[in-house]
Structures are given as structure tokens and as C-alpha cells.
N, C-alpha and C positions, 0 to 999 in steps of 0.2 A: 118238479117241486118249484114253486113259485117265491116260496120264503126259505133263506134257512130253518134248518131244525133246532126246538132245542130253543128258540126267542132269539136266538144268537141276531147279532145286526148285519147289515148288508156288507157295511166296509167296517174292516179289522184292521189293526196293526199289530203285528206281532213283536217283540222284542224280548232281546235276551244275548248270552253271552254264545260265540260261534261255534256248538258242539253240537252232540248227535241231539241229545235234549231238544232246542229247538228246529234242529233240521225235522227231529219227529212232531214236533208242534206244527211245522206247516204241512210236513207231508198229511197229516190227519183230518187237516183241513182242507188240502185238495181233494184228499178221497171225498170228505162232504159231499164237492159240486162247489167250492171257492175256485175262483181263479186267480194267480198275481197278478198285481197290480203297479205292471212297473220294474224293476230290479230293485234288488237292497240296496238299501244304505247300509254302511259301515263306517264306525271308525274304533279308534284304539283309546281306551281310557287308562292307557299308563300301566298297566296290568295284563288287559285281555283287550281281542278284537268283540265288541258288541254289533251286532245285526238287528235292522229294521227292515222288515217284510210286510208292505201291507196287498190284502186281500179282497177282493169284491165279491160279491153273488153275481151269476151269470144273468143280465137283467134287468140290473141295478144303474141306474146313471146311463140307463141308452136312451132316455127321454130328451127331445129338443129342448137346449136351454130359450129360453122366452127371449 
């Protein structure tokens, strides 16, 4: 597959608070054919640890920059 499905875009970021919730939001999107992009970010807003995950198409961004 050459695009995601779905219209979805090439790069994602996910975010959200660090529980199973989002760990199922990325895993869902790995099944897609996403791959990470990176490791998370984390940090703590005084309450709860928040997590940023972003994600590419396989394919996406392999073009020589000019």
C-alpha cells in the first residue's frame, strides 16, 4: 500500500495520557503498516505522565531533500 488507508496522513502524532488507551492507539497504528518515528516524548503535568508518539508511512520522507 502506497498510502495510508482511511485518507489518514503520512505523519501522525499521537498524544494522550500513559495507559493502555493509548498504548492501543499506537499499537493499531502499527498494525496499519505506521512505523515510529523516533521515541516519545514524555512529561508530567502535575497529575499524570502525558506521552507523544509520532508516526510515519513507510515511504514517506525517503525523498532527497533538494
Amino acid at each position: 500500500m502506497s498510502a495510508p488507508p482511511d485518507g489518514l496522513p503520512v505523519y501522525r502524532v499521537l498524544t494522550g495520557p500513559d495507559d493502555a488507551t493509548f498504548c492501543r492507539r499506537v499499537s493499531e497504528a502499527l498494525a496499519l503498516g505506521y512505523r515510529l518515528h523516533e521515541g516519545p516524548a514524555v512529561t508530567f503535568n502535575g497529575e499524570r505522565v502525558i506521552v507523544a508518539q509520532a508516526l510515519l508511512w513507510p515511504g514517506a520522507g525517503d525523498e532527497p531533500a533538494d
